[in-house]
N, C-alpha and C positions, 0 to 999 in steps of 0.2 A: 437671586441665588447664584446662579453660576453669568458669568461677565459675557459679551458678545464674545473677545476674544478668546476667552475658555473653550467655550461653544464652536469657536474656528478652528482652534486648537486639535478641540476634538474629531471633528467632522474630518480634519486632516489626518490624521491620525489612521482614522478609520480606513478611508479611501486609499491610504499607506496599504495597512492590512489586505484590502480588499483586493490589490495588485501583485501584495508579495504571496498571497495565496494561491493564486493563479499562476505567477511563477512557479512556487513551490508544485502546482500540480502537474504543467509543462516538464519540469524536472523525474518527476518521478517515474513519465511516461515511459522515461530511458534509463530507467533501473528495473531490472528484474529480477525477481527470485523464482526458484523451483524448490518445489515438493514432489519428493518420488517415493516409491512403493517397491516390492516386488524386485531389487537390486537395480531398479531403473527403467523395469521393466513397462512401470507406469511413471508416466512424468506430466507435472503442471507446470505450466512456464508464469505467471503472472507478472505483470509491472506493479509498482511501486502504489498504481491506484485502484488495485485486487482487480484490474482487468484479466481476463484468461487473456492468452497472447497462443499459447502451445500445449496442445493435448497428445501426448504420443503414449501408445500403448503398443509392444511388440508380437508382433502375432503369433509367438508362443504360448502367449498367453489365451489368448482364444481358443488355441491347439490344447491346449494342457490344463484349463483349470472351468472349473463350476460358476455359473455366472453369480452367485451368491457372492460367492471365494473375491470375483472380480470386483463386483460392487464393493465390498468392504476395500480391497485394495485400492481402489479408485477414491474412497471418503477419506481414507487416511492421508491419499498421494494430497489430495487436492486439500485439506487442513493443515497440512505441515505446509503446503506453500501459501494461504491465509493466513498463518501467523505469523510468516516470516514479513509477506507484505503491510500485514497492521505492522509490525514490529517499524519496518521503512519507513511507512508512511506516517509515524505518530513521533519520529526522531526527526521526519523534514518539518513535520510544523509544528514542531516545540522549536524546532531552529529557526523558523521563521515569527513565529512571534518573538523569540528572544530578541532577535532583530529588529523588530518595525517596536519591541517597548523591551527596550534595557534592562531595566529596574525591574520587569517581571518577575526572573528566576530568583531574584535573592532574600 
């Protein structure tokens, strides 16, 4: 069915993949996004591979609001900077498989 060569072909291919992914996730380490709340008052820092990196919350807010209040501003802080990370991290490896197979996107 498929030729030894094939068979090399592909195993190389693969172990391609399997290095540019790795790269791509070294890469992403040094990208970050944030999601904030509350004019800033609450902020998520995450890198490129939804790691948290930075959690700052101003202590105004502790001063001034309901812990209810805060929790909801905390789920929103920390979603808005979740989507922006998937958003990174799903444009670095579609860019890297484009790369390790050409022909993919067309």
């Amino acid at each position: 069915m498929f030729g030894n060569q094939n068979m090399k072909d592909m195993m190389s291919k693969l172990q391609d993949m399997k290095g540019a992914v790795e790269d791509s996730k070294k890469r992403l380490e040094n990208i970050y996004v944030k999601g904030d709340a509350l004019d800033g008052k609450v902020r998520f820092v995450l890198d490129g591979n939804r790691k948290l990196k930075e959690l700052f919350i101003d202590e105004e807010v502790f001063e001034n609001m309901e812990r209810e209040e805060l929790i909801e501003s905390m789920i929103e802080g920390f979603n808005k900077a979740i989507e922006d990370a998937d958003h990174v991290n799903e444009n670095e490896m579609k860019s890297t498989a484009f790369n390790v197979f050409p022909g993919m996107g067309k």
